[in-house]
N, C-alpha and C positions, 0 to 999 in steps of 0.2 A: 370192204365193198368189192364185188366181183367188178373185173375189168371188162366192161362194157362199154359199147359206144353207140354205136349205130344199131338201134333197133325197128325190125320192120313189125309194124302195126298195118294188121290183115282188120279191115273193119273200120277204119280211120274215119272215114267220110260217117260212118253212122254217130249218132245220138250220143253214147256214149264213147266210140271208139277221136272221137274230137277231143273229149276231156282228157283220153291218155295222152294224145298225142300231146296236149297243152299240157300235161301232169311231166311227160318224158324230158320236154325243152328246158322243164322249170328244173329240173335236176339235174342237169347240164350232159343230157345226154344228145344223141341225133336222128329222131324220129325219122324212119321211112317209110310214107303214106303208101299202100297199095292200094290202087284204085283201079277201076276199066276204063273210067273216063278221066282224065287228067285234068279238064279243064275245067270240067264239076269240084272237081278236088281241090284246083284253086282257088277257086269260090269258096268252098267251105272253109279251108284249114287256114290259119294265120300265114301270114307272108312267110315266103322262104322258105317253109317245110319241102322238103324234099320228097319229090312222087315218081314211084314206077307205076306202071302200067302193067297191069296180068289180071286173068281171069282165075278166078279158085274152081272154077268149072270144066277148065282146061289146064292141065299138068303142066302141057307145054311151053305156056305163057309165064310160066313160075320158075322158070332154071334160071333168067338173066335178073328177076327181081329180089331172089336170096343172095346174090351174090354179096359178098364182102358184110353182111349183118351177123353181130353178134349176140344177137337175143331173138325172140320173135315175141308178141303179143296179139293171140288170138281174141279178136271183140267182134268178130263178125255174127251174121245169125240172118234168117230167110223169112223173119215169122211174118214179114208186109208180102212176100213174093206170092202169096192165093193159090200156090199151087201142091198136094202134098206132099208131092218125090222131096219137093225143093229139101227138106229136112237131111235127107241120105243126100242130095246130090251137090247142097250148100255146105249145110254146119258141119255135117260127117266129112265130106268127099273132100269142102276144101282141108280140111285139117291133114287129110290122107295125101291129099295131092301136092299141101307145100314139103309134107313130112318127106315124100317122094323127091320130088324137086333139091331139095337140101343130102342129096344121096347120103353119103358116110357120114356129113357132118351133123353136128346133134349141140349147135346153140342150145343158150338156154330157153325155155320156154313157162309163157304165161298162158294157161290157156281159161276164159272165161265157158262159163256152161249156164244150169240152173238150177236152183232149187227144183224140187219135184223131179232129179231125175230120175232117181230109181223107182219112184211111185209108177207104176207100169199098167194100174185100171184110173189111174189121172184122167179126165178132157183131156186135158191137154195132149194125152198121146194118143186119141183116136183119129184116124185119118190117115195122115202122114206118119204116126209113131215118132214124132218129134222128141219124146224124152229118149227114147231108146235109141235112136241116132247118135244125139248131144252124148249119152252115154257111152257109146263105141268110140266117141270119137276121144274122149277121157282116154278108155283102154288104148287108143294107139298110141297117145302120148306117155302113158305110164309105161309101157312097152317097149318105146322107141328105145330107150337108154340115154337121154336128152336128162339132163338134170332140168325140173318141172313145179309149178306150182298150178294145181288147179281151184280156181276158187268158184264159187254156187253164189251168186248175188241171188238175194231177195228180189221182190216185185221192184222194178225202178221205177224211182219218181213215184212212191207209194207209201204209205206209210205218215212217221209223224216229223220224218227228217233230221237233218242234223248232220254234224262228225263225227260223235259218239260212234264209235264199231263194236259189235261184238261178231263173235265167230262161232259156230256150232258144229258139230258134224254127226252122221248117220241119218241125216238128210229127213228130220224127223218135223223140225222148225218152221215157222212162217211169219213175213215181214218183209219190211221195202229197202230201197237203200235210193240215195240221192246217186244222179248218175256222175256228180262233179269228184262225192268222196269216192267212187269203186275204181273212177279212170285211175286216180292218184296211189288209190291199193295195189293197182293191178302194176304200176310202177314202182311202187316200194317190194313189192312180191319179186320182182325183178333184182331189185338192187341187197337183196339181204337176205341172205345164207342158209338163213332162217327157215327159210319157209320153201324149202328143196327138199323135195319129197313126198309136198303135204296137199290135202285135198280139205276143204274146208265151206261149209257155206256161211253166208258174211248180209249183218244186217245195220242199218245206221238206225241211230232215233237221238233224242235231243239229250243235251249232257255235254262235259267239255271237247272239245274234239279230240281225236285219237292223233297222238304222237311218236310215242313211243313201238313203232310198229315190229321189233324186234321181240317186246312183249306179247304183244297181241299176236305174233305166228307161234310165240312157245308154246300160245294153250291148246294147238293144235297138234293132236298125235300123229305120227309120219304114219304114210302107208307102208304095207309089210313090201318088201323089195320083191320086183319082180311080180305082186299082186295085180290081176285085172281092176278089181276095182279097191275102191278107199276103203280108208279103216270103217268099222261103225257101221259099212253098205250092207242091207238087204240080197242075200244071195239069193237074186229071181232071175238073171237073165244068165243061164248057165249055155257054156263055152259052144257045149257041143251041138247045141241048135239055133248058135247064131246062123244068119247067111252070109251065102257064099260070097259076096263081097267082102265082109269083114277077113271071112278068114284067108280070104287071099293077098287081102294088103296087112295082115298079122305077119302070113309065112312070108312076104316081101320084105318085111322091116326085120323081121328072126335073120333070114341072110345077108341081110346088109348092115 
């Protein structure tokens, strides 16, 4: 088991980002809630958890909340904020802006995304471009040199439920996952070795529950090193016509 302790969970206060944080404690680690509002936060999370305060919209609010964490868990996401930038200036920016905040150092990292993200004539990506955001923001983390697990949950709280997991990848699949089993994935992703490297999307349905979770990351093949995106991905979102935001927090993370 990687020597982990203190992990900051970006998302905590949401739907699912609760269940990590209950998933982290139970496996005797030290959940660190980032929140903008602390006393929301106490409300929400079990007694005791531990909360910084920072904004993922602001860079600068992020240097004193990474300090001393030895992991991160991305569970955040904008899709209630009605607005479209939110996509590029939430789920993209904060990923870009803790990666920033964490200068040299390169914890390990969990980062939550979606099914559908490379499907790019999706709904889902008209407006805000929401998949293609979630997308970049993959690439900075595979990028980083952060040893990384990104996982693609199904539809939450859809489907026919259960602990049963299975995993797929090339983003081809579709189905739900309970948001109590993904918190606790997104915690064992963390804790085993296993699944360093690998991009995978992750679905539950009924059947015994999954235990064995050292098995269930091996049927996932690693991304090729140093790859934008995952194994199995659809190549449609080529380098040279991303924008200029990405490619400047790209060559920011190449020099540092």
């Amino acid at each position: 088991m990687p020597d982990i302790d203190r992990v900051l969970v970006v998302g905590a206060t949401g739907r699912t980002g609760r269940h990590a944080v209950e998933a982290a404690a139970a496996r005797g680690l030290t959940p660190v809630a980032l929140a903008r509002d602390a006393s929301r936060a106490r409300r929400l999370l079990p007694p005791g958890t531990e909360i910084v305060t920072g904004d993922l919209t602001d860079p600068g609010t992020l240097t004193e909340a990474v300090v001393g964490v030895d992991a991160v868990v991305f569970v955040h996401g904008s899709d209630d904020d009605g607005r479209p930038e939110s996509f590029e200036r939430v789920d993209y920016g904060g990923v870009a802006n803790v990666l920033t905040a964490l200068g040299s150092r390169r914890p390990r990292i969990v980062l939550q995304t979606t099914i559908f993200v490379t499907r790019r004539n999706h709904a889902f990506n008209d407006g805000g471009h929401a998949l293609d955001w979630k997308r970049r923001s993959e690439r900075l983390v595979r990028l980083s040199g952060a040893p990384y697990t990104i996982v693609r949950p199904g539809w939450l709280d859809a489907g026919e439920g259960g602990g049963h997991l299975r995993i797929e990848q090339g983003d081809t699949g579709e189905g739900g996952i309970g948001r109590d089993v993904l918190g606790a994935l997104l915690v064992e992703a963390l804790l085993d070795d296993t699944a360093i490297g690998r991009t995978f999307e992750v679905f539950s349905g009924p059947g015994p529950a999954t235990t064995d979770f050292t098995a269930l990351f091996a049927e996932a093949e690693p991304d090729a090193p140093g790859a934008l995106d995952a194994v199995k991905d659809t190549d449609n979102l080529p380098l040279d016509a991303e924008p200029a935001r990405f490619q400047n927090d790209l060559a920011h993370l190449r020099t540092h």
